[in-house]
N, C-alpha and C positions, 0 to 999 in steps of 0.2 A: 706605633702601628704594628699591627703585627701580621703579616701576611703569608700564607702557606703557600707552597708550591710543590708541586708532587707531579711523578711519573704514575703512568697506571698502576708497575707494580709498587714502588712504594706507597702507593697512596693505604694500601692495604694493612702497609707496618705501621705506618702514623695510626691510622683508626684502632690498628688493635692495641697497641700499646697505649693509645691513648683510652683507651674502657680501662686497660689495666692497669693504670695509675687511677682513674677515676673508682673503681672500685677498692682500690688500696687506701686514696686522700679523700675520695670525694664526700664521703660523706660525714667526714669532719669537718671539709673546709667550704662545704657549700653555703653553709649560716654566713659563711664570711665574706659572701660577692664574689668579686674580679678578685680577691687575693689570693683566694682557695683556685683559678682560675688560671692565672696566670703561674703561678706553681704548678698547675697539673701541665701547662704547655710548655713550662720549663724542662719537667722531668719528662716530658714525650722528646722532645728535641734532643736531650741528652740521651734516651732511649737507642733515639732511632740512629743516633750518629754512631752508638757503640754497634748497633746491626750492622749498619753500613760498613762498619769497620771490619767486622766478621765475616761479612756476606760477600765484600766487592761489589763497589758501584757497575751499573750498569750503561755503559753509552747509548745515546736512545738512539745510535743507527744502527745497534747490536739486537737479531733476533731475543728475544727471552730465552735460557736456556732447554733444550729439549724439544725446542721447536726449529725445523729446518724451514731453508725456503717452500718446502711444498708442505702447505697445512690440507691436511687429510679431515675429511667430514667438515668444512665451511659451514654447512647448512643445517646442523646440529642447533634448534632453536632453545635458548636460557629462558628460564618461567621470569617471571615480570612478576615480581611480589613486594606486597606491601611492608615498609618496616617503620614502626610508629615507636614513640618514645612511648615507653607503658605508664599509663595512666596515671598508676598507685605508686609509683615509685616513691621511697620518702623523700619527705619535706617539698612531693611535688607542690601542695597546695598554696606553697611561699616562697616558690621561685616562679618569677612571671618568664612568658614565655621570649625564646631569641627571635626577635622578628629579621627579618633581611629579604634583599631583593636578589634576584636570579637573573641574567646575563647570559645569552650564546651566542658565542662571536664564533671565527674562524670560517664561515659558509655564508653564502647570499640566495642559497639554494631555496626556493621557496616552501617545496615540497619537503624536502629534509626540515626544515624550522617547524613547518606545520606539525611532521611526525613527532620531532623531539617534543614540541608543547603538549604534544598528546599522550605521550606516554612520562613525560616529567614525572615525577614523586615529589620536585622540591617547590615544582607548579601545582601539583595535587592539593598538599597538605598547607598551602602556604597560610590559608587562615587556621590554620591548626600550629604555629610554633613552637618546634622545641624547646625542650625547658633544660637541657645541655647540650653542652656547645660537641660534645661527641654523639648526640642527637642529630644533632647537626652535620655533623659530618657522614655519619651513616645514611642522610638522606643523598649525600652529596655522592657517596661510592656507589648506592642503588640508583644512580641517575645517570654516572660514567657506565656502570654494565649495562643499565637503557639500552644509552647511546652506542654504546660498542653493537649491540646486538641490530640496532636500528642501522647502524653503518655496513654490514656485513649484510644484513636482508636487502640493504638498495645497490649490493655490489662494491662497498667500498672495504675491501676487507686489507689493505694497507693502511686505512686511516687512524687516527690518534685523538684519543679524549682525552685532554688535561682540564685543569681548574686553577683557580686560585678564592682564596679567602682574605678579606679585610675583614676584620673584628672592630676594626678601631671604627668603622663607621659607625652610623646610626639612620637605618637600619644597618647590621652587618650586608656588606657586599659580595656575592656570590657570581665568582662569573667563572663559567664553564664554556673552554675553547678547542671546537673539534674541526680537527683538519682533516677531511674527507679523502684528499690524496684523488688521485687517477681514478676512476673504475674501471673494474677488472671485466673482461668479455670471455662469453660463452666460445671456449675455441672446436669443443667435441661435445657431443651426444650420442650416447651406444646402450643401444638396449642389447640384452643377450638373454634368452631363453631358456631354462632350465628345466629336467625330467620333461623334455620334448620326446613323448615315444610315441609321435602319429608324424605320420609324414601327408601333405607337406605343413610346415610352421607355422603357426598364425600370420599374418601379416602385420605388421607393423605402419603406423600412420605418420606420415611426410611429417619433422619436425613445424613446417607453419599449422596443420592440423594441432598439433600438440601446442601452439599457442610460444614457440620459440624460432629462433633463426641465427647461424654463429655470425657472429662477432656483435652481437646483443649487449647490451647491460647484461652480467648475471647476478640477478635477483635472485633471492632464495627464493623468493613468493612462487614467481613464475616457474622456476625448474620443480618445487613439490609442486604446483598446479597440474604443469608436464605427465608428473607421475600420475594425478588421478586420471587426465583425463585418457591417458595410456590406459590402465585400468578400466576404467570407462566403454575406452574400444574393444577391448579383448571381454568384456561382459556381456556386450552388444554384438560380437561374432562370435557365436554359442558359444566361450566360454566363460562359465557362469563361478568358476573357482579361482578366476585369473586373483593372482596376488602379488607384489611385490618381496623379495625374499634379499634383498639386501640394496643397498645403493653405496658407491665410490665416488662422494667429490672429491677434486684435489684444486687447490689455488697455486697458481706457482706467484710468488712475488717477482721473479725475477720477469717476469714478459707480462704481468698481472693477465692471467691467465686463467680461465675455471674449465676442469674436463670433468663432465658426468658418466657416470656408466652404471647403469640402472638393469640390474638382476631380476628377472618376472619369473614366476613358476605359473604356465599359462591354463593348468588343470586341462583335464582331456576335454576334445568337444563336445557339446549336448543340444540335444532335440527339447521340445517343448514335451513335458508330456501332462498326464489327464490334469484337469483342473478339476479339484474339492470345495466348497463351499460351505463351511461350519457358522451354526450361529442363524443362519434363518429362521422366521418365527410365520409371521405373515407374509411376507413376502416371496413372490413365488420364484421358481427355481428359472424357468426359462427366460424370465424377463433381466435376471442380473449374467443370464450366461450372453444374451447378447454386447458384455463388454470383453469378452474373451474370442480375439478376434485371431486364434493363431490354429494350427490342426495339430494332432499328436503326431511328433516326427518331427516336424517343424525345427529349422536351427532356433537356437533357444536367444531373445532380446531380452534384456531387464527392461528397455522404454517400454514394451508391451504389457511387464507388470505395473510398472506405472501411471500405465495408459489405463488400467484396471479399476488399479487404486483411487486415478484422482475424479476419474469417471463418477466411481459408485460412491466417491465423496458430494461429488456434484449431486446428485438426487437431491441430499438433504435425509434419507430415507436412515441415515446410521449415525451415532455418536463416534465409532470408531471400526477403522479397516482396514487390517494387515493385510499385504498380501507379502507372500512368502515362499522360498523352493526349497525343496529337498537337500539336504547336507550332500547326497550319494549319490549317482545314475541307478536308474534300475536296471531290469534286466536286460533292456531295449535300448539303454544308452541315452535314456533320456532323464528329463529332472522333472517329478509333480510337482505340483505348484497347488498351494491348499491360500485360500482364500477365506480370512476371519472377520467376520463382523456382528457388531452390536447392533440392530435397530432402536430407531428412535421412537417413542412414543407416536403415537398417528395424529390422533387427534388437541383442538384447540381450540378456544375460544377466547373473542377478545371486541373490543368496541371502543370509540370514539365518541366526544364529543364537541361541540364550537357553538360559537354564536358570533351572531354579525349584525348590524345594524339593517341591513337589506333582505337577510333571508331568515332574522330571528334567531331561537335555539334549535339547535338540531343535535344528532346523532347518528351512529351507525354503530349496528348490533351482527356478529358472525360466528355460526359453528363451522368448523370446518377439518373433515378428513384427509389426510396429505397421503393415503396408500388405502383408497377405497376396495379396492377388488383387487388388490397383492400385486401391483405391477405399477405403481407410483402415482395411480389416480387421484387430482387433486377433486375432492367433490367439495363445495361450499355454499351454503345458503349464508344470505346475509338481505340485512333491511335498513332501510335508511328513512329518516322521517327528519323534519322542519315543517316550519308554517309555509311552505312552498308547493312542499310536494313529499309524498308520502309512497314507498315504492316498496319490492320486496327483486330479488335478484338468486337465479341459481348457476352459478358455473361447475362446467366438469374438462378437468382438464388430463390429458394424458400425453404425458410426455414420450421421445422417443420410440413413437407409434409407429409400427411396420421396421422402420429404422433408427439408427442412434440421429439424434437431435433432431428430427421431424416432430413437432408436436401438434395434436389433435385435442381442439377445445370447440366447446359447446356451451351458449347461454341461452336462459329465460328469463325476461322481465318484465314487471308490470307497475306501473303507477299511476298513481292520481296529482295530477295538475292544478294547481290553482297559483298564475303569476297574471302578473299587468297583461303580459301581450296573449293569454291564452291560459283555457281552464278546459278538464276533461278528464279523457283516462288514456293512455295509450299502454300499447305491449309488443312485444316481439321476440322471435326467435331466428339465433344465429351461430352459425357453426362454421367452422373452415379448419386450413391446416396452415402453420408456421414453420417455415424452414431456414436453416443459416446460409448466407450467400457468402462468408469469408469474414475473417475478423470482425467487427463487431455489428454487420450487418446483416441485416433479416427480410426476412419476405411471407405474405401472406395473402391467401384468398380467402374465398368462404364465399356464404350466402345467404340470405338475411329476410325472412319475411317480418312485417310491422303491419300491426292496426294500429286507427287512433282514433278517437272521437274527440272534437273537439270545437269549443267555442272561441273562435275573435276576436268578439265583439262589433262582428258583421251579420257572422251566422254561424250555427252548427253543422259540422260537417263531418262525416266517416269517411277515412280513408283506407284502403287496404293496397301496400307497396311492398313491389320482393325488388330487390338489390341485390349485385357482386362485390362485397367491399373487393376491394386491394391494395393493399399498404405495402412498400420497401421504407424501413428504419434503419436507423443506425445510430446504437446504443453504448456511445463513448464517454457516460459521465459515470465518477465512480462510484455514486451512492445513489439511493432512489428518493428517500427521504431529507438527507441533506450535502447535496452533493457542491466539492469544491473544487471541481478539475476536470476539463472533458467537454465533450458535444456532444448535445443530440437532435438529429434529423426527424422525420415525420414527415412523407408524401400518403396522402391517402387520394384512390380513384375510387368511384362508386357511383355505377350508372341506377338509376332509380327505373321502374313504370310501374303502373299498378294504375287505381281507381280513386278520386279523388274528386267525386260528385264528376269527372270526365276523365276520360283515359289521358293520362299523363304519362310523361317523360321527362326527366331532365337530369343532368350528371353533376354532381359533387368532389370539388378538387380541394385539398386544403393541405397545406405546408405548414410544418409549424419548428420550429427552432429554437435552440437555448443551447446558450454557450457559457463555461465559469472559466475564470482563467485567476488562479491563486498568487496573488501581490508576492507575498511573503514566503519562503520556505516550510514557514508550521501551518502553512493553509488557515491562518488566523485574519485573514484579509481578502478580501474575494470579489473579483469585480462578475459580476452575474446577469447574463441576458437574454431576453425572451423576443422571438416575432411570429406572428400569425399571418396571414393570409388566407383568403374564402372564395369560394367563387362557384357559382350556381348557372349553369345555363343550358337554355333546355323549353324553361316555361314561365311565364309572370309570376310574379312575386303573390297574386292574390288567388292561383292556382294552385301552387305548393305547398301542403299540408305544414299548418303552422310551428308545428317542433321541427320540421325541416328546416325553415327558415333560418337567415342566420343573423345572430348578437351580438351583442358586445357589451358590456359593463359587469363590477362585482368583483368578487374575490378572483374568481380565476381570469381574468381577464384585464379587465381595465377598473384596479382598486383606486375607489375617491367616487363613483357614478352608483346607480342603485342597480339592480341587478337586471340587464337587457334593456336597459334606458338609454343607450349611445345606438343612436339609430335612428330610423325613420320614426313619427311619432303620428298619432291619428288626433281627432281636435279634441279628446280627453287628455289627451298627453300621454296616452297607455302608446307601448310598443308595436311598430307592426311587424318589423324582421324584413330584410332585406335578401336578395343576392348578391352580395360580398362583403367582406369586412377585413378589415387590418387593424394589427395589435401591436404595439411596441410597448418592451417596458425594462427599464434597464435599472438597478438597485446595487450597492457595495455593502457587503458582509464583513460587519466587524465586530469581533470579537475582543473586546475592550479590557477585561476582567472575567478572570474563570470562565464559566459556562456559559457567563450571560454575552451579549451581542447588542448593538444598533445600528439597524437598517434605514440608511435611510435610502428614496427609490424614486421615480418618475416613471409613467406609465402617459401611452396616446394611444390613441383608434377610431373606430367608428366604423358605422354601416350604414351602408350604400342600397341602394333599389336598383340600378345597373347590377349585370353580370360582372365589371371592374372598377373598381373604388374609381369614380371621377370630381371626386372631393369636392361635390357641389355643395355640402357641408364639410367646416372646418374639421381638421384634427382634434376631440376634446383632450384636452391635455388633465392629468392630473400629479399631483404630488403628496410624499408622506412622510412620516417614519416611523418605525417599527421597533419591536424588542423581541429579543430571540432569548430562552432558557435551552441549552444543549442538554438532553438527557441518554441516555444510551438506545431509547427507541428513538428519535429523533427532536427533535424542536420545538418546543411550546413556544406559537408566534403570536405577536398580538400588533395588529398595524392598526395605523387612524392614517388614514387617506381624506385629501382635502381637492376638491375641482377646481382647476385654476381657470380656465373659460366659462364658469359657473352658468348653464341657463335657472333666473331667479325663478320662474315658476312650476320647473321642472325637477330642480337637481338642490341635494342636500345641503348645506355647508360642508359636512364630512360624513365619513364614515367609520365604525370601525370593522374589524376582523379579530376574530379569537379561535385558533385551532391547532391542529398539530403537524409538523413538517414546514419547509421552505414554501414561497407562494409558489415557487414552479424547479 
């Protein structure tokens, strides 16, 4: 057996001496196995014992020399670099490689284990084995400086990394044991300010502000955090030059003790001054000045450049957007701020298509402008056709109207109908404005006039209805097309009247829900859920202009049923649409292999002729499963949905779906 044992600093003489026999014997004696091997660890051991003899052993409760009890700069971080046995080395191609296992004892500390596996080299490269055994050991000394550095950043800056080596195993056995020792605590924090020629001083921020407190753990991490976020505050109280210009740790071993005293040069104070905007093409000049919300004079914030920045990121309207201040004060004492950006092309076009057992093949075709009139106007025309229904659709939308995040949208729309419960043309037009109510909640009015003409299959009938939608949402999933984390809400109010062969009246309430909650950390597992509610009341069911009315079955609703077949039925068995309806439907997203996914899902509902579901008809129940292709625009899905409470004369055995994105 042969087993090494080394202090930190000699571990440094064994490794070198042992290259430098290995390049003196090695490559005569490598053809020869373990003999050329065991020679080369003979003449390292006789090496290192003639150093030791030279040098004088060192007692390992003896500082190293040169170094007192107080180590000055602790927090001085060592680069973490790779060192691989080189590839080409000769006769690499016929010496196979040293396999061995890795070992860290000395600690129970969870957190510390966690760091050391992650920053390992002898855990990195393990399906990569040396192919010498001083290979080897160089992985071993790039693993002790790891750990050193790893032990000093969590505070343990008395601690000790040793190792030892078995050879004689098989694999060879590597265990490396670090004894963390006490940790040392933050005893002092002192900022001091330098070429301070304004009276009075910047202010300084309460150590818990700065994310510290004495007698702390002292962490490296946390004490350079300290500094930026020091930095931070003196950028954000006009000074925009604040720097650091030197830092003093000191460790005492003797009390494990760490005192800071951190050096700022806090540059003189400054005001806001004019803001430039280079790089506009189309885009007009007042509409991106309303993110420049400060006045010249003004003490000078960096958040308020960044409030600029991520702002006029948000448009979409730019590939890219510096914003940026002056090296100098001007005359004024204050700092411009020039503001660069690239726009983005404006225009697009792009289209869709599906098909489904219920509504056939379909499509949808759109041009669309994103900065129609130079101030972020989304204008787009778009059309959508199937064997259902055939429509065409104009929106204009303008974001940030009057004020930042109010948005003012406008639609027209028109199509022709032809389903089971009703065939015709209808159209409308509606406009309102959208505002944020805090975090990811919204709010909206508007007002909506609608024609329709339309057959039952009772009778023909015109109707003309103006409405107030009004909706609060709240928009907490993270994707639109395939989202795997998050909720989202949906209340809509919307009083109707208008003419409907008799003056009518009735209100429109609906709730609608969907919640993802991610199994798994890689979001490769996703349990995903949807609920509706409807509800109408106001006027009978055979008063209410029939696209009012309300359904249920189909892709977006209850998949496995034909499209508005879960419902009241007339003696054809065509639809007649009720006042109220409820939807459940609840599916798991798995992601099984690459891209692809199987879904499998269960969906219920139905609609009622009452103003609230009184379930005088059953729940229809249906079930399916699905396949999903993940692509970088979203999902290529394809379900076959099957009715488990089947009615035989009404409902299909199954269905299917083919389209793009998640069912909800």
């Amino acid at each position: 057996m042969c087993a090494l044992r080394a202090g930190p600093r000699r571990q440094r003489w064994l490794i070198h001496f042992q290259e430098q026999v290995q390049n003196i014997l090695g490559d005569r004696l490598r053809p020869r196995g373990y003999v050329g091997h065991w020679l080369i660890v003979a003449a390292t051991v006789a090496l290192a014992a003639v150093s030791a003899i030279a040098v004088g052993a060192q007692p390992a409760d003896i500082l190293p020399p040169g170094v007192t009890p107080m180590d000055v700069d602790p927090l001085a971080a060592e680069p973490l670099e790779t060192d691989a046995t080189p590839a080409h080395a000769p006769f690499a191609e016929d010496i196979p490689g040293l396999d061995y296992t890795l070992t860290i004892t000395g600690t129970e500390d969870p957190d510390l284990l966690r760091i050391f596996d992650g920053v390992s080299l002898l855990r990195e490269l393990r399906d990569r084995p040396p192919r010498t055994f001083a290979g080897l050991l160089r992985r071993i000394e790039e693993d002790l400086d790891r750990f050193r550095t790893v032990l000093r950043s969590e505070g343990f800056y008395g601690g000790t990394v040793d190792f030892e080596v078995d050879d004689e195993a098989d694999p060879i056995e590597v265990r490396i044991t670090v004894s963390p020792g006490e940790p040392f605590g933050l005893t002092r924090y002192d900022v001091t300010y330098v070429s301070v020629n304004d009276v009075p001083p910047p202010t300084t921020p309460s150590l818990e502000d700065l994310g510290l407190s004495i007698g702390m753990r002292a962490r490296a991490a946390r004490v350079v955090t300290a500094e930026r976020r020091l930095i931070d505050h003196l950028i954000n109280d006009a000074r925009p030059f604040a720097q650091r210009t030197d830092r003093r740790a000191v460790v005492d071993h003797r009390d494990r003790s760490m005192t800071v005293d951190v050096f700022v040069d806090p540059g003189p104070p400054a005001g806001f001054g004019p803001a430039t905007f280079d790089g506009l093409d189309r885009t007009k000049l007042d509409y991106v000045e309303q993110w420049i919300d400060w006045n010249v004079g003004e003490p000078f914030r960096q958040d308020s450049l960044d409030d600029v920045q991520s702002g006029l990121v948000g448009t979409g309207l730019f590939t890219s957007v510096v914003v940026t201040h002056a090296d100098a004060l001007d005359a004024d004492g204050n700092v411009p701020v020039t503001v660069s950006v690239i726009e983005d092309k404006p225009r697009s076009i792009g289209g869709s298509i599906g098909w489904s057992t219920d509504r056939g093949f379909g499509g949808r075709a759109f041009w669309e402008h994103r900065n129609f009139f130079g101030r972020d106007e989304d204008f787009r025309l778009s059309a959508d056709v199937d064997q259902l229904e055939q429509g065409g659709r104009i929106e204009f939308v303008r974001p940030n109207f009057k004020r930042l995040d109010r948005r003012l949208f406008a639609t027209a729309q028109a199509s022709r109908v032809d389903t089971d419960a009703f065939e015709g043309f209808t159209g409308s037009l509606e406009t309102g404005l959208e505002w944020p109510l805090g975090g990811n909640w919204f709010a909206s009015a508007g007002g909506l006039i609608e024609y329709s003409n339309l057959d039952d299959g009772e009778s023909r009938q015109s109707s003309v209805l103006g409405g107030i939608p009004l909706r609060v949402s709240y928009r907490g999933a993270d994707d639109d097309l395939d989202p795997t984390k998050g909720v989202r809400f949906d209340l809509g109010l919307t009083p109707f009247a208008g003419q409907s062969g008799t003056a009518t009246f009735f209100h429109l309430t609906e709730i609608a829900t969907a919640a993802y909650y991610p199994i798994d950390q890689r979001r490769r597992y996703v349990l995903a859920g949807r609920t509706r509610i409807a509800s109408i009341v106001g006027e009978e069911t055979s008063v209410i202009p029939a696209n009012r009315r309300l359904y249920t079955g189909g892709a977006g609703s209850i998949r496995g049923f034909g499209f508005q077949l879960v419902g009241p039925l007339d003696a054809a068995n065509d639809p007649i649409g009720g006042r109220s309806a409820l939807e459940l439907t609840g599916e798991l997203r798995a992601r099984i292999w690459g891209n692809f996914a199987v879904v499998p899902f269960v969906a219920a509902g139905n609609a009622y002729d009452r103003s609230l579901p009184d379930f005088s008809e059953p729940l229809r129940w249906a079930a399916g499963l699905g396949l999903r292709y993940h692509t970088p625009i979203g999902p290529v899905r394809l379900d076959v949905a099957f009715p488990v409470n089947r009615r035989p004369d009404v409902d299909d055995r199954f269905q299917f779906y083919i389209s793009i994105g998640q069912a909800f």
